[in-house]
Rosetta silent file (secondary structure, phi, psi, omega in degrees, C-alpha in Angstrom):
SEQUENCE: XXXXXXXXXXXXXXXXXXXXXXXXXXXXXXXXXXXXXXXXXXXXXXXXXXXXXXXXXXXXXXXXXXXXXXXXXXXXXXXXXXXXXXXXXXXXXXXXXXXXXXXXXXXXXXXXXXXXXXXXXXXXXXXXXXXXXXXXXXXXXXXXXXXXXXXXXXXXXXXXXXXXXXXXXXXXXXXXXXXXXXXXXXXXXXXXXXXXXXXXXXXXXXXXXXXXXXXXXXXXXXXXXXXXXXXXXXXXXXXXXXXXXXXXXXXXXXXXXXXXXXXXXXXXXXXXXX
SCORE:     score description
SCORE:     0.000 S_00000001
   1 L     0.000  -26.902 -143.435    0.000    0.000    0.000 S_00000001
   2 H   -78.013  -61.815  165.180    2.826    2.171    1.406 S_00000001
   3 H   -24.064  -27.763  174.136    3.910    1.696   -2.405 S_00000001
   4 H   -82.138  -69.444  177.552    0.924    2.712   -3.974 S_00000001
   5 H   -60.488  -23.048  142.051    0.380    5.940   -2.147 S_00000001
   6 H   -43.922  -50.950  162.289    3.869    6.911   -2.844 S_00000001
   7 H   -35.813  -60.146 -170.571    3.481    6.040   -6.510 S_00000001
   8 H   -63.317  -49.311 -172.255    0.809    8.563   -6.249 S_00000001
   9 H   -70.444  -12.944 -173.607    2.317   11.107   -4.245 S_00000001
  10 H   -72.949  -49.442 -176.125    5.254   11.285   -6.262 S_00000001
  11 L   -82.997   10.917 -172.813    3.153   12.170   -9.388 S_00000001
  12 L  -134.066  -31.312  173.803    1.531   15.334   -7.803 S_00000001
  13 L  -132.723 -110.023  133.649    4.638   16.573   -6.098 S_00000001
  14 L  -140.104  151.234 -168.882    8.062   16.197   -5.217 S_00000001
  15 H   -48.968 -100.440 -116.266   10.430   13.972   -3.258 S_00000001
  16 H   -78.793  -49.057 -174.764   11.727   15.960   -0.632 S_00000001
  17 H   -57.257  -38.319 -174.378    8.522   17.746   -0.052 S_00000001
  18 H   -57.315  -53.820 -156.505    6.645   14.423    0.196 S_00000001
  19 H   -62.419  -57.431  153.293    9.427   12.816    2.399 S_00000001
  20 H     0.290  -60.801  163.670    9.297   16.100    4.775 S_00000001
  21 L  -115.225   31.596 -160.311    6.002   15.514    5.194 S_00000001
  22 L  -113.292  103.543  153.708    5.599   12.061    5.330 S_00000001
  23 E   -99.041  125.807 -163.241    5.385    9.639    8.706 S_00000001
  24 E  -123.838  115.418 -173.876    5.800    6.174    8.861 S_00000001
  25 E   -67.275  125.916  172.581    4.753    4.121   12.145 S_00000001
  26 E  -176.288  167.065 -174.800    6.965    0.855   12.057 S_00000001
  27 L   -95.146  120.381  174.276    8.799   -1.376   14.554 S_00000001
  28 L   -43.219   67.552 -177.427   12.650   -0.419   14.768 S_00000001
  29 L  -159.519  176.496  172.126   14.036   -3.126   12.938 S_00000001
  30 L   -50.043   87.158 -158.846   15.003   -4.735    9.827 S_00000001
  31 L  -136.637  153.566  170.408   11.846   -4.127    7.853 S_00000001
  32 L   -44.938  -80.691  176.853   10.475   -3.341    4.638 S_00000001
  33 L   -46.672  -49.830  172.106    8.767    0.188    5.916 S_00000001
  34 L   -27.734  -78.055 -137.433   12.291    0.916    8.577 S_00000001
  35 L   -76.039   -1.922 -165.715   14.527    0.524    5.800 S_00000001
  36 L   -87.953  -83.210 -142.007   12.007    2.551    2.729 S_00000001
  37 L   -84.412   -1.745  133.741   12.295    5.833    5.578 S_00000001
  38 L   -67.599  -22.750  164.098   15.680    5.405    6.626 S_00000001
  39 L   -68.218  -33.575  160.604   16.770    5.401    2.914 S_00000001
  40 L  -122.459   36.423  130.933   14.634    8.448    2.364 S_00000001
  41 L    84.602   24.578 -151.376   15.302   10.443    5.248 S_00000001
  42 L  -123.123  137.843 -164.215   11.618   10.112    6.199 S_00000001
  43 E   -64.997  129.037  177.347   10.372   10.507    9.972 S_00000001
  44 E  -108.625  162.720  174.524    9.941    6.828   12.108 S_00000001
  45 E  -124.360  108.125 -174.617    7.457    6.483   14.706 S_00000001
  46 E   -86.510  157.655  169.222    8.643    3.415   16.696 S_00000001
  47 L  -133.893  154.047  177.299    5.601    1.019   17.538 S_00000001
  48 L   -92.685  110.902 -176.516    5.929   -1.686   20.156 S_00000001
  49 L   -39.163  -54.681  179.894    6.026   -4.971   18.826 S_00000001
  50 L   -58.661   17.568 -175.028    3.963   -6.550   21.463 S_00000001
  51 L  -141.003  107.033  172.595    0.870   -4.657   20.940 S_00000001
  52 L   -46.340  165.079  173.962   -1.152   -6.640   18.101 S_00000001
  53 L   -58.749  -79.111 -178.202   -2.780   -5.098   15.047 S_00000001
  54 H   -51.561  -33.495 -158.102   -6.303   -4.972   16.676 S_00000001
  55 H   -71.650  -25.594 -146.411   -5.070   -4.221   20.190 S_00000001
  56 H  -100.011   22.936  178.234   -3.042   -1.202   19.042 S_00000001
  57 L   -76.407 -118.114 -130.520   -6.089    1.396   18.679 S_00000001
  58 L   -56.846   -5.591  176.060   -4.379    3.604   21.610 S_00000001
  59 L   -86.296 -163.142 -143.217   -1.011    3.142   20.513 S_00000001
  60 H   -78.645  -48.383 -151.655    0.660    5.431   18.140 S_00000001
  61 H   -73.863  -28.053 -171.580   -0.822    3.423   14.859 S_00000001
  62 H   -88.503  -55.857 -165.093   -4.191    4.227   16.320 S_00000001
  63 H   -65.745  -62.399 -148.978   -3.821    8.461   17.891 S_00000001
  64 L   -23.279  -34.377 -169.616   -0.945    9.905   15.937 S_00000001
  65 L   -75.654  -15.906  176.805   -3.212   11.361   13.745 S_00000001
  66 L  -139.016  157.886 -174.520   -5.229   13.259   16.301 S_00000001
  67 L  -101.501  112.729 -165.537   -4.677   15.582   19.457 S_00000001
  68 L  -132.126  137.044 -178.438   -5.818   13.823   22.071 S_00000001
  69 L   -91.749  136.322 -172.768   -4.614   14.031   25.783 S_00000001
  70 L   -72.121  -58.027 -165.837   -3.131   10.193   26.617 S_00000001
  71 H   -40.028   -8.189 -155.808   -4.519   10.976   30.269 S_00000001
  72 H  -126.598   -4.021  158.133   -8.058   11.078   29.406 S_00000001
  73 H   -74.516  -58.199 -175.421   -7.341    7.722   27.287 S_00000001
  74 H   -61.591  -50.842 -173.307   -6.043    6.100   30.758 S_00000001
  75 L   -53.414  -77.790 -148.815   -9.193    7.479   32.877 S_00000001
  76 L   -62.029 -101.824 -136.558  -11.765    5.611   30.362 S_00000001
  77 L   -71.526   20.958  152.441   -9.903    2.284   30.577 S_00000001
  78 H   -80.639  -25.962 -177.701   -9.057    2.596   34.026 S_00000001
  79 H   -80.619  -31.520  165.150  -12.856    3.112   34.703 S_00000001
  80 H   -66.115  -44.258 -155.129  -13.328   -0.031   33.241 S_00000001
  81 H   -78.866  -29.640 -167.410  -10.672   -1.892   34.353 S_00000001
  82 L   -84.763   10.119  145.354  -11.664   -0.734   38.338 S_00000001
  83 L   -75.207  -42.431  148.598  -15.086   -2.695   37.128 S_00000001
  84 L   -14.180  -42.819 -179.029  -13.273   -5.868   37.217 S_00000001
  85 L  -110.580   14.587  157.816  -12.086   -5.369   40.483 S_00000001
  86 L   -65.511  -46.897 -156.255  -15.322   -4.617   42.267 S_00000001
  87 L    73.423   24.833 -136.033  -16.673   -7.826   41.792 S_00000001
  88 L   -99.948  127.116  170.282  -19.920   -6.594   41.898 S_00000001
  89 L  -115.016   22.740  158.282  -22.233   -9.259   39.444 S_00000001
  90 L   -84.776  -21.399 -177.869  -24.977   -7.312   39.716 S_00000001
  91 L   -66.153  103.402 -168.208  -22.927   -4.472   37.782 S_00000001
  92 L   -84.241  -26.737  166.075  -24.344   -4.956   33.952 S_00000001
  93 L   -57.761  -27.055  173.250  -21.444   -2.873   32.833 S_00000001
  94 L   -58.361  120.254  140.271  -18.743   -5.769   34.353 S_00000001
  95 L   -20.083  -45.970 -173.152  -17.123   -7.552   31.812 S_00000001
  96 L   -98.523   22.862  139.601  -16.670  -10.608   33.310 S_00000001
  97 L   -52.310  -59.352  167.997  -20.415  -10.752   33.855 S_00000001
  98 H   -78.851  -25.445  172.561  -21.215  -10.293   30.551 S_00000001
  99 H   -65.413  -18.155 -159.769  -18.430  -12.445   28.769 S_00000001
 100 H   -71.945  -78.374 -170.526  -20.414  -14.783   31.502 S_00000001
 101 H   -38.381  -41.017 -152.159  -23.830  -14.331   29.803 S_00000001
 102 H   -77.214  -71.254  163.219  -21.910  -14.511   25.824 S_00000001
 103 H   -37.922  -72.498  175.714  -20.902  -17.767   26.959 S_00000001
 104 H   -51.133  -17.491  178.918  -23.921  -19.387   28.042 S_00000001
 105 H   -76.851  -41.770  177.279  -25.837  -18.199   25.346 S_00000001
 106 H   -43.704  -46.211  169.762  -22.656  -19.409   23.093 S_00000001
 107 L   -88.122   11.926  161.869  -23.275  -23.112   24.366 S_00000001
 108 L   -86.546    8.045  167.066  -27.051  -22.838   24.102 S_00000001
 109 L   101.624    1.972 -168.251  -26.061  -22.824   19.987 S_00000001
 110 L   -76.233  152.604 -137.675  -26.681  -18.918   19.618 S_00000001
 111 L  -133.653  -26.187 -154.214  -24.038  -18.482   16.721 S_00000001
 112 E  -157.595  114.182 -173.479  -23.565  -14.666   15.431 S_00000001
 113 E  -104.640  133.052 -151.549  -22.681  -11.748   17.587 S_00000001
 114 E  -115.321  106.814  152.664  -24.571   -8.668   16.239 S_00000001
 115 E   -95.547  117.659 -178.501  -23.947   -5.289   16.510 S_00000001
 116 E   -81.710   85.956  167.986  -26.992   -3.342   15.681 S_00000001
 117 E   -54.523  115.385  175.456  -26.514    0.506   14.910 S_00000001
 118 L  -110.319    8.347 -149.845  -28.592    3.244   15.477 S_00000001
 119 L  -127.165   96.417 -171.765  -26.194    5.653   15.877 S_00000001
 120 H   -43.142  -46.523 -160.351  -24.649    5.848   11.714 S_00000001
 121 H   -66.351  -13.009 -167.998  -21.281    7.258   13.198 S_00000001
 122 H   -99.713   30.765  169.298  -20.465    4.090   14.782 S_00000001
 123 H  -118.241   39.697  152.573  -19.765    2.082   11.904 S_00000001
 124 L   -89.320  -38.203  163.258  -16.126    2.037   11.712 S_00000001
 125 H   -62.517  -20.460  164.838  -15.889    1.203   15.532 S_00000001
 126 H   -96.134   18.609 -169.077  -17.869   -1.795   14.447 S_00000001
 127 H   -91.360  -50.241 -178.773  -16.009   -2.690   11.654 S_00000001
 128 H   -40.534  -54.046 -168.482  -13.297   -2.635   14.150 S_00000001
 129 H   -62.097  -21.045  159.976  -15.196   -4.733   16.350 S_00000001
 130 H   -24.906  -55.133 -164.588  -15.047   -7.194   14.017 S_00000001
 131 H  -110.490  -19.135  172.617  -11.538   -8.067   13.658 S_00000001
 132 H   -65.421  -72.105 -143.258  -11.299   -7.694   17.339 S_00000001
 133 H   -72.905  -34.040  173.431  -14.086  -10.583   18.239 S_00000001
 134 H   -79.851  -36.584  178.303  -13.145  -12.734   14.817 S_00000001
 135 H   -68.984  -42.744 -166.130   -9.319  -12.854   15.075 S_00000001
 136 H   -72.954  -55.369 -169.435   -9.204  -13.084   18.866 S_00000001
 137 H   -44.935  -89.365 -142.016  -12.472  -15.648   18.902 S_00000001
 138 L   -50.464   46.265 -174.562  -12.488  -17.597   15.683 S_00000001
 139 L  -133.392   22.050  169.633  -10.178  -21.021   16.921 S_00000001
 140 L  -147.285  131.127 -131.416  -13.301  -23.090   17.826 S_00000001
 141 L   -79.505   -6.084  176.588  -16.100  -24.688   16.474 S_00000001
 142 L  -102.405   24.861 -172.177  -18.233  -22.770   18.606 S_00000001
 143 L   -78.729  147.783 -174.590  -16.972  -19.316   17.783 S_00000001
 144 L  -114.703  155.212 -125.033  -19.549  -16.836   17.109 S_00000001
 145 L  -133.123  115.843 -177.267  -19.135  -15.026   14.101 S_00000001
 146 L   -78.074  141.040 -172.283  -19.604  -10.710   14.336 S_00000001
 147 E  -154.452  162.398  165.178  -21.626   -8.679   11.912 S_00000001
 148 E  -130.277  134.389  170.922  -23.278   -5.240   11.650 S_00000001
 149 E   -98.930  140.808  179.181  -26.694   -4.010   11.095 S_00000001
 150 E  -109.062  141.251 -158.163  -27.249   -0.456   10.136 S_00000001
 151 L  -123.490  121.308    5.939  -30.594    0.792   11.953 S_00000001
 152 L  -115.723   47.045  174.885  -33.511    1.350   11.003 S_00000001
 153 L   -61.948  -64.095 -145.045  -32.476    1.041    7.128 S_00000001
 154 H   -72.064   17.579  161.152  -32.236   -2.582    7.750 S_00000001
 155 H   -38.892  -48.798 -147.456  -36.144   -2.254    9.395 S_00000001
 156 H  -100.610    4.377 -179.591  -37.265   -3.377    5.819 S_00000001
 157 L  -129.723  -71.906 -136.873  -34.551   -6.029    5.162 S_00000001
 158 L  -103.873  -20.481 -171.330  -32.269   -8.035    7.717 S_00000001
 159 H   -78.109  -14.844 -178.640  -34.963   -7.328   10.927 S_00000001
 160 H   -75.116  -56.444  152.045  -37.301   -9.727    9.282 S_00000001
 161 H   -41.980  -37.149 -131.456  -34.161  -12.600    9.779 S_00000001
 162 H  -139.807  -39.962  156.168  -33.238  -11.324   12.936 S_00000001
 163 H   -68.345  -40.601  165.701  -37.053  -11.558   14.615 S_00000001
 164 H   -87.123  -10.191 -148.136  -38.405  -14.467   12.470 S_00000001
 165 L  -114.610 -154.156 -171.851  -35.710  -16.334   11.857 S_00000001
 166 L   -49.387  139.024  169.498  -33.297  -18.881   13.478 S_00000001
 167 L   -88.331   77.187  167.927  -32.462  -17.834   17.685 S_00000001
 168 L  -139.377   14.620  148.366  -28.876  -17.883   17.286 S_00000001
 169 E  -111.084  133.986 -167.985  -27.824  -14.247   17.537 S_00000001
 170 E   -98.992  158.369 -174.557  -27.434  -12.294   20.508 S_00000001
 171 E  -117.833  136.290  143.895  -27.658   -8.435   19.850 S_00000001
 172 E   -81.401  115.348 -161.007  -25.711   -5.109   20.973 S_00000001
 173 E  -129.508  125.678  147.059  -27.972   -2.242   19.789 S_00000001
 174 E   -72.710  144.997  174.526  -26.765    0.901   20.046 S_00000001
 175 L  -106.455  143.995 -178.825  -29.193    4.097   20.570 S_00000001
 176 L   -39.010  148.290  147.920  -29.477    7.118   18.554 S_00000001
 177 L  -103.915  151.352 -163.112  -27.230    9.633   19.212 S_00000001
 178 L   -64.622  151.615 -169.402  -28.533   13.172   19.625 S_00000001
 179 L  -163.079  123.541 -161.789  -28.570   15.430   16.735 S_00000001
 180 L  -106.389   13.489  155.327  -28.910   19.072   15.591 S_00000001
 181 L   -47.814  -68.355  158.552  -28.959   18.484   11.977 S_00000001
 182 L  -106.404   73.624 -166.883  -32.352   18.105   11.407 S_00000001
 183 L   -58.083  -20.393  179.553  -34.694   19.805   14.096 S_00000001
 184 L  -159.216  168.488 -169.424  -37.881   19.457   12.395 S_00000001
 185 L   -91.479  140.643  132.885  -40.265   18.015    9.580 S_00000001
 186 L   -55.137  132.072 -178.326  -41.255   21.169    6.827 S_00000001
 187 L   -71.134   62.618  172.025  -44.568   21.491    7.030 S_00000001
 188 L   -96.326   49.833 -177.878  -45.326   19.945    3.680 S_00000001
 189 L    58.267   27.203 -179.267  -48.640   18.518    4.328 S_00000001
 190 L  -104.701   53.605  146.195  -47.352   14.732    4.875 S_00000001
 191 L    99.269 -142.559 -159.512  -49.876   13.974    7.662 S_00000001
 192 H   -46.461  -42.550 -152.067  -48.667   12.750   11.716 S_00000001
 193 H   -79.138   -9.515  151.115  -45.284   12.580   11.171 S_00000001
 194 H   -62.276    1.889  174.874  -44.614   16.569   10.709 S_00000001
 195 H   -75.681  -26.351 -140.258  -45.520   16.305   14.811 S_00000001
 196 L  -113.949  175.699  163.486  -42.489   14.480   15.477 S_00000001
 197 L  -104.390  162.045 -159.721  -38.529   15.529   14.810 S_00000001
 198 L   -97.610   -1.143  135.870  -36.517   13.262   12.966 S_00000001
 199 L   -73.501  -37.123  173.752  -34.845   12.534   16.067 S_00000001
 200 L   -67.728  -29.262  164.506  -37.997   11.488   17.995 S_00000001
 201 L   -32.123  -28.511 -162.490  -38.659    9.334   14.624 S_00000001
 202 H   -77.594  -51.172 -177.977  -35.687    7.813   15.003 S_00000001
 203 H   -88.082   19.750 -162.476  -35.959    6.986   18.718 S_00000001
 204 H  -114.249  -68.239  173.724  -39.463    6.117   17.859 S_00000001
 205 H   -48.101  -62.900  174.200  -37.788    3.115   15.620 S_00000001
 206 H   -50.367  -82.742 -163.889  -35.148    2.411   17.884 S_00000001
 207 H   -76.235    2.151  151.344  -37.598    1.257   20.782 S_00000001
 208 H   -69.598  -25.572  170.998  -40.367   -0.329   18.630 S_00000001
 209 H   -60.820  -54.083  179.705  -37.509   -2.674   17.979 S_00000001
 210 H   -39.801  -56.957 -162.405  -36.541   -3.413   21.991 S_00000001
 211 H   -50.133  -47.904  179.332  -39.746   -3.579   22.526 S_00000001
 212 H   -60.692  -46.332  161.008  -40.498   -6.356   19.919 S_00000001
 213 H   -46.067  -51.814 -157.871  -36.846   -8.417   21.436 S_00000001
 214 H   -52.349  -36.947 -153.856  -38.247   -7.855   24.759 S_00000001
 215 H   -84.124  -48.504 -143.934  -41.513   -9.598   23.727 S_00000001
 216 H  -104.360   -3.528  157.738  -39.878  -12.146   21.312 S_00000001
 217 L    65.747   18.490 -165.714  -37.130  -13.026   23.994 S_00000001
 218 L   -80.401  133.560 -170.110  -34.779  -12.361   21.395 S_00000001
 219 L   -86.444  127.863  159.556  -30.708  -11.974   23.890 S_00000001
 220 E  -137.289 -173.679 -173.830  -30.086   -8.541   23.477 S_00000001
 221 E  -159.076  133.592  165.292  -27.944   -6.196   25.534 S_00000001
 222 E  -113.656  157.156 -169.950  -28.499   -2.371   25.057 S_00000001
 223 E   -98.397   81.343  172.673  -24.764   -0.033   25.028 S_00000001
 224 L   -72.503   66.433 -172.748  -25.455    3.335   26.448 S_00000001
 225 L   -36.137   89.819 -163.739  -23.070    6.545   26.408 S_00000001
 226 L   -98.659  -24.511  171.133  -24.984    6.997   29.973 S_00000001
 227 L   -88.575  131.618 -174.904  -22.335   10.005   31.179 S_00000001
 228 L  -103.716    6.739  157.222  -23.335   13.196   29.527 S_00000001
 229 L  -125.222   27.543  169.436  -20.739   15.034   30.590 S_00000001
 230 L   -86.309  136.378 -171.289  -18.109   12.968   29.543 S_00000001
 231 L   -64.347  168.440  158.032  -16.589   14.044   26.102 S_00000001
 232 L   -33.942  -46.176  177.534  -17.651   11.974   22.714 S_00000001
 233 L   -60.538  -39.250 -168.959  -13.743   11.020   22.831 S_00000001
 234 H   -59.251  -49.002 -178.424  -14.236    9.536   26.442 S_00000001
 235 H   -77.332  -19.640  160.110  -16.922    7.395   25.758 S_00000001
 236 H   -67.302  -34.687  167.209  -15.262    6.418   23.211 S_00000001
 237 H   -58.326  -70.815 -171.424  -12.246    5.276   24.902 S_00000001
 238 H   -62.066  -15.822 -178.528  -14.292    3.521   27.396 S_00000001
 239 H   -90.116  -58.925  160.087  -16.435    1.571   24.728 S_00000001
 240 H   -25.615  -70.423 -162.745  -13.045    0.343   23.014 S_00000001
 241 H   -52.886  -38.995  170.472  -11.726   -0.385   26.046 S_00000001
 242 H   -55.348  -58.186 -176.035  -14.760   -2.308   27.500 S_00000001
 243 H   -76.988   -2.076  165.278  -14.456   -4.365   24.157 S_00000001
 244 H   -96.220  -38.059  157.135  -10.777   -5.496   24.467 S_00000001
 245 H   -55.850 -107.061 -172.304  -11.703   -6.760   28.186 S_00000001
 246 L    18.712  -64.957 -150.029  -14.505   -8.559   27.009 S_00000001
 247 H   -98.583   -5.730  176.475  -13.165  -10.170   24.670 S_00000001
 248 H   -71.656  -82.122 -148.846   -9.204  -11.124   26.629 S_00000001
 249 H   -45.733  -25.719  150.049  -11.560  -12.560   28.946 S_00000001
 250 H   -27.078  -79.588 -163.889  -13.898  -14.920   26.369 S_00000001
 251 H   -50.216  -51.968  163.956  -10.487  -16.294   25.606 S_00000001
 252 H    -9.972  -65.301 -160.536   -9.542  -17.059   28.842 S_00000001
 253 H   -76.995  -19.158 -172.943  -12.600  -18.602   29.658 S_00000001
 254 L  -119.480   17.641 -177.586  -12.605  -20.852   26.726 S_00000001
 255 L    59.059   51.281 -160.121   -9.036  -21.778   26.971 S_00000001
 256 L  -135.195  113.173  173.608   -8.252  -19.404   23.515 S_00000001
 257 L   -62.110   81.737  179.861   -5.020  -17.960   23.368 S_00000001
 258 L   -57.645    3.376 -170.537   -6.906  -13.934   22.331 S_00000001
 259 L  -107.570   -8.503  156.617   -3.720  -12.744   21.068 S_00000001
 260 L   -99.441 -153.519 -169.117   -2.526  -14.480   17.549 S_00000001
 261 L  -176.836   61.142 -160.702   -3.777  -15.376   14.730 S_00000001
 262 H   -65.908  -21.149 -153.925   -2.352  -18.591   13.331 S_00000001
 263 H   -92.051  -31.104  170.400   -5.471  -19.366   10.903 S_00000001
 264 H   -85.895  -38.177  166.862   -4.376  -15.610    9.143 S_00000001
 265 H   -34.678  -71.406 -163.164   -0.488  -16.831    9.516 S_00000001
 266 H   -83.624   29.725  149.790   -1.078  -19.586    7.244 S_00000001
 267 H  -111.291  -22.431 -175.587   -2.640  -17.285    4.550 S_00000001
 268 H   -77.123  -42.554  174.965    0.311  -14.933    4.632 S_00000001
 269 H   -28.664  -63.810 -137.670    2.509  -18.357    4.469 S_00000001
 270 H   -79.285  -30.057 -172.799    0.528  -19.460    1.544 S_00000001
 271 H   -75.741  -58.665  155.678    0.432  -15.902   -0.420 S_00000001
 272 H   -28.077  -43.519  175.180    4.290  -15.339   -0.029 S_00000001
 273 L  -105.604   17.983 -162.904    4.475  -18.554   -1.541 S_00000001
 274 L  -102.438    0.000    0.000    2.017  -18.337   -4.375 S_00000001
């Protein structure tokens, strides 16, 4: 890729300006990427070997790009991490409570862990979530296999599957997040729904759905920003953070080393030699 974008940048500008302004995140060693930006005089970023591809959204590979105080990174997963050590299993927010629940539902055959989005911005963190819960997960025949719904587009497609159809997915549904984009319906004469704001519409959607799990007994869990005077970044921190405990602790629990990825090994083996 590094090649590619280079290719490009090369054809719009010039070397020394690019390389100037050019950073490249790499582990201090004998490397493809080291050795391209010590040859061109181009700025390293060391990364720590020990901190995995998924794992490494707070290291350098994840932040560099934005200014963010590390301290206010440490608070959110420290706030997590001190749920662990309450012990409290009444606490629906503990981790090991809920990796508790993902397992029993996991041996009662439910099959596909679902996050369901109501809130549009979050679906790069669940893209994310993805490679966390399939790479770390995926070494057993009972691994349950992560997807995303976008909400309530997928009202009219995937919710029909997901109420009538086989009970093997448990859900995380996110809830709209508040929004000053559209404050109101124009009064163009389309009947009831010029009463409402296209946020109460929204949240209107959002909770005819709960409602319909609740009744249909369908495992769902709902994922709440519940402090409102915590920044957007915070809660953000703390939902990442929540989801890498979670998911160390699955593996634990199931005797699953959460940290390689030999089944991805033996495709790079395989490419390299094709």
């Amino acid at each position: 890729m590094l090649n590619l974008i280079y290719q490009h940048l090369l054809s719009i500008s010039n070397k020394e300006l690019i390389n100037n302004n050019l950073v490249i995140v790499t582990e201090v060693a004998d490397n493809i990427l080291n050795n391209f930006a010590n040859q061109n005089d181009i700025q390293v970023v060391s990364h720590n070997k020990k901190i995995g591809g998924r794992y490494s959204v707070f290291s350098e590979t994840g932040m560099i790009l934005f200014d963010i105080n590390p301290k206010e990174i440490s608070d959110s997963a420290n706030s997590v991490v001190s749920k662990l050590m309450e012990n409290n299993v009444d606490d629906q927010s503990n981790p090991t409570v809920n990796a508790a629940i993902i397992l029993s539902l996991q041996e009662q055959g439910v099959k596909f862990n679902v996050n369901l989005l109501y809130d549009y911005s979050l679906k790069n963190y669940s893209y994310w979530f993805h490679q966390l819960f399939a790479e770390s997960l995926g070494k057993n025949e009972n691994a349950m296999t992560p997807t995303t719904s976008i909400c309530p587009k997928d009202h009219h497609s995937m919710a029909q599957l997901f109420i009538g159809g086989p009970k093997d997915k448990f859900f995380n549904i996110y809830p709209p997040a508040h929004s000053e984009h559209f404050k109101s319906f124009a009064d163009l004469d389309m009947g009831i729904i010029q009463k409402k704001t296209p946020e109460n519409l929204l949240q209107s959607q959002y909770l005819g759905l709960v409602k319909t799990f609740r009744n249909k007994k369908i495992p769902h869990r709902i994922i709440k920003f519940i402090d409102k005077f915590q920044s957007r970044e915070s809660n953000m921190f703390e939902l990442f953070s929540y989801n890498i405990l979670e998911t160390i602790i699955l593996g634990y629990a199931q005797n699953i080393n959460p940290y390689d990825q030999p089944a991805v090994e033996d495709i790079k083996i395989n490419t390299f030699n094709s």
